[in-house]
N, C-alpha and C positions, 0 to 999 in steps of 0.2 A: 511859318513855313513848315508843311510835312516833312515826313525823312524823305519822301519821292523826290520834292521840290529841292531838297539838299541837294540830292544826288546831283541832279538835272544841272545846279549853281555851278558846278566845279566848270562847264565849258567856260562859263563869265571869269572865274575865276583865273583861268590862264590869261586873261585879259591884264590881269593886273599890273600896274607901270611900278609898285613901288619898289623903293629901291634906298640904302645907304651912302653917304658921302664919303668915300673914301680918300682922308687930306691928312694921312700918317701911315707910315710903314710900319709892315708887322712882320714875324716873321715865321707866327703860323698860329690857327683857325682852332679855336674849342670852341663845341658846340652842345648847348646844355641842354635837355627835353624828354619827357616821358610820355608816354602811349601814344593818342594821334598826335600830338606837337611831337616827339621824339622823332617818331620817323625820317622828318624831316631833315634833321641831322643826319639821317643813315643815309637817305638818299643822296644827298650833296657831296659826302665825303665818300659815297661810293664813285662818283663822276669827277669831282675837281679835283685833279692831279698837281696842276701850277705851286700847292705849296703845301705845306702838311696840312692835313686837317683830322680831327679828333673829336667823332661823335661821343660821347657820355650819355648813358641811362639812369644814373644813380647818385647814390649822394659822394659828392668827394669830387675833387677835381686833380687833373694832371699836377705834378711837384714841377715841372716846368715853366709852368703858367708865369709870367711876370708881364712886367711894363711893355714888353714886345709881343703880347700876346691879343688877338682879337678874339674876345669872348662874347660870343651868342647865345642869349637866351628864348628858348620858344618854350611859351604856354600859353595856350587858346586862353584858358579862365585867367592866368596874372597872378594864380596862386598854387601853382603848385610847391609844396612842398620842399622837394629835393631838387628844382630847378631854384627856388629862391635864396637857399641854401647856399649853394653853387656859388650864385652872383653875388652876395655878400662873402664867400672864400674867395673870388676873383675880384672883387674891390682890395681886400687887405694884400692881396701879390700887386698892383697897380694896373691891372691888364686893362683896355681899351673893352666898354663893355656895350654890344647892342642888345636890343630886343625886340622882337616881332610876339607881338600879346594884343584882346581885345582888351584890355584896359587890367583891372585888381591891382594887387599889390606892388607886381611887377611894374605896371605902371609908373607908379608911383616913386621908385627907387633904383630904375633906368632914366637917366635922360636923354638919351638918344634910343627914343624906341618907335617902331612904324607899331600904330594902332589897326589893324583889322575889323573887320565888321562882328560884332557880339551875334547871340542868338539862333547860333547852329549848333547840333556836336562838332566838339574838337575835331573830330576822325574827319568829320563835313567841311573842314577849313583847310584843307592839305594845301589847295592851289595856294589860297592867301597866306597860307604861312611859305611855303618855297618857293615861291616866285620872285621878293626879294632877294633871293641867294643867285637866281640865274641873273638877275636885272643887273646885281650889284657887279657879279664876277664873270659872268658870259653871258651875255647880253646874246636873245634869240631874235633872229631878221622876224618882221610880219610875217611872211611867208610859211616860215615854220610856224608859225603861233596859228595863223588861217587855217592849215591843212588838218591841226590836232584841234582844232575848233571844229569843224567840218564832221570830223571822225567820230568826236565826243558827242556830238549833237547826232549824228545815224544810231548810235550807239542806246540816246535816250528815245529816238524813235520804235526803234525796231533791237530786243534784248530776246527774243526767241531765244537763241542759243543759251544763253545765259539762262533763260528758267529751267531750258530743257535738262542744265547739267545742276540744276539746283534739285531738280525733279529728283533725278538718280540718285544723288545722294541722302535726299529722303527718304524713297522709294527701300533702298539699301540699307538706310540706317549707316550710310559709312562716315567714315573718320577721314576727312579731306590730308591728302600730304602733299607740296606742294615745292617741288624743284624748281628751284631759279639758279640763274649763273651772271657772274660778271658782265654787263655794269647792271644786273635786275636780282640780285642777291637781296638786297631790302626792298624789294617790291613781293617777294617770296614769303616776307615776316609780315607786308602789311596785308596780305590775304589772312595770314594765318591770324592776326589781329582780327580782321574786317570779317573773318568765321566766327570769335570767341564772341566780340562785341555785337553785331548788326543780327547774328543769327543765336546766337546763345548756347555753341558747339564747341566740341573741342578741334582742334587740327596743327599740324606741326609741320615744320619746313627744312628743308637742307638745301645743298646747292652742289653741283656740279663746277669744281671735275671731283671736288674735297669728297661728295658721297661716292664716289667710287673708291675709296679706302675705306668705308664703316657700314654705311647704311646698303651696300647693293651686297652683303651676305642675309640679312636675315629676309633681302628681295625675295631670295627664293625657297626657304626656308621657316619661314617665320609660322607659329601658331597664329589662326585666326586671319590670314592674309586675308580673307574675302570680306574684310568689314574694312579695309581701307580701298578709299582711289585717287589716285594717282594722278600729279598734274604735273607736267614740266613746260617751260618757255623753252620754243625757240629761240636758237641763239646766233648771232651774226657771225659766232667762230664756228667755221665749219668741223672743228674737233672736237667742241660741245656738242653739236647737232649728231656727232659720229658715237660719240658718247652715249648719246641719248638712244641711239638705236642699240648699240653692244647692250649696254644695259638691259633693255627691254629681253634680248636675243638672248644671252645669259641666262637671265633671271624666268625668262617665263611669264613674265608681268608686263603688264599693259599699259603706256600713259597715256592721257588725250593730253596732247601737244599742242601748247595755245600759242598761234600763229599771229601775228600783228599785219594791218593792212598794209604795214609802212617799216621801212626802216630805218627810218630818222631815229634816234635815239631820243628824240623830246617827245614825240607821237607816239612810239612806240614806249613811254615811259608809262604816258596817262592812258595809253589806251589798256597794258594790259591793269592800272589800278584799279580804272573804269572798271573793266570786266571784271573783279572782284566783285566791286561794289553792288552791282545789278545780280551775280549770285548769291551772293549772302543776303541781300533784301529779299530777291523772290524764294530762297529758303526760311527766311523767320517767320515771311510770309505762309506757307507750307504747314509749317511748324506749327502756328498760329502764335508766334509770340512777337512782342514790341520790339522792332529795331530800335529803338530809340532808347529803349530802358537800360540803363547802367546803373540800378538803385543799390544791387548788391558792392559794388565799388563805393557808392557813396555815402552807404552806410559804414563802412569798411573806414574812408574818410573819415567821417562822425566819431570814431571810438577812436580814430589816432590822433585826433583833435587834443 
């Protein structure tokens, strides 16, 4: 499968039923995962309020962790590092442990773990890895799953816009920055991911209303302003959105404000990742380098071996 083809998987992807038995109470959610698997934890524990939850990027787990605790592990490969780590510190506290992995290590040393399909990037398995987490603890009617189906599939037909704003930032030579806000705060980090990786750029993110205490001074001020551009979501609170204009008024500075077709929060989750995705392909594209290639990580790997 090409990176195109990847891209294109993720509408199937929402399709997917699986999900965990939940037959013991906890009384609250750690979630363990790095680069495209980590996300995933960001995303969930930005949206599910019901009980605490605690995404982790790193090696080390919460001192709270015990036998009342549901510990989740996500890694595409089953070897990462600092998630396997993890799950042997959350066996010696007794926590209750899953895993969503295409097979490796992980595999092997979870037994309650849903397998996903091998042989894409990690970054390329976002539905299969979080889709469990909706299945398990909010379960979405067909309907919603149809319409973000629907949406994702226009999106693989027709990505105009999305080359157009890949164009600019070639064209420009800029440094993408990219404003998100509650509940799309880590949907703002997996752009900034999905620029480092698929395109081979740098780029950084904040979020509203918290950038208006730091980052809206050097808005208007800053050396070099005209090598970054500016991206912010639309947001459902209309004091974000209010936000988002003072800001710009303020500052002087311009954002193209990415609007969703929909305001479901499940459609408007993948739609605006979607849109990432078809920007950063049709800029490495531009660029002319391989979205696919991640060798300098994996050689990175190799010597921490």
């Amino acid at each position: 499968m090409n990176f195109l083809d990847e891209l294109k998987n993720l509408k199937e992807q929402i399709k997917s039923k699986d999900k965990f038995d939940v037959n013991f109470n906890f009384d609250n959610i750690v979630i363990s995962g790095m680069g495209g698997s980590g996300i995933v934890g960001s995303i969930f524990q930005e949206y599910y309020t019901s009980q605490p939850v605690i995404s982790i990027g790193d090696y080390g787990i919460p001192a709270f962790v015990n036998e009342k605790t549901l510990f989740i592990a996500v890694s595409y490969s089953g070897n990462t590092e600092e998630t396997i780590s993890n799950v042997e510190d959350a066996k010696k506290k007794g926590a209750h442990i899953w895993a969503i992995t295409s097979g490796g290590k992980l595999a092997t040393i979870v037994e309650d773990a849903i397998i996903i399909p091998s042989g894409i990037q990690p970054r390329s398995a976002l539905g299969y890895m979080l889709m469990p987490f909706y299945n398990t603890f909010a379960p979405l009617s067909d309907e919603v799953i149809n319409k973000t189906y629907e949406i994702l599939s226009d999106m693989d037909k027709n990505h105009g816009e999305m080359k157009s704003e890949a164009f600019k930032i070639y064209e420009n030579s800029s440094i993408p920055i990219i404003y998100g806000s509650k509940p799309f705060k880590s949907v703002a980090y997996r752009w900034k991911t999905q620029f480092n990786e698929n395109a081979k750029t740098f780029a950084f993110y904040s979020y509203f209303p918290e950038l208006n205490h730091n980052d809206t001074m050097p808005l208007k001020s800053a050396y070099r302003r005209n090598e970054y551009m500016f991206y912010a979501f639309e947001s459902d609170n209309t004091r974000i959105n209010h936000r988002i204009s003072i800001t710009q008024e303020v500052t002087g500075e311009r954002f193209t404000v990415i609007q969703s077709p929909s305001n479901d929060y499940f459609t408007k989750l993948f739609y605006l990742i979607h849109y990432a995705d078809y920007v950063t392909y049709e800029l490495a594209l531009v660029r002319n380098v391989d979205p696919t290639d991640v060798s300098t990580i994996e050689e990175l790997k190799k010597k921490l071996a």
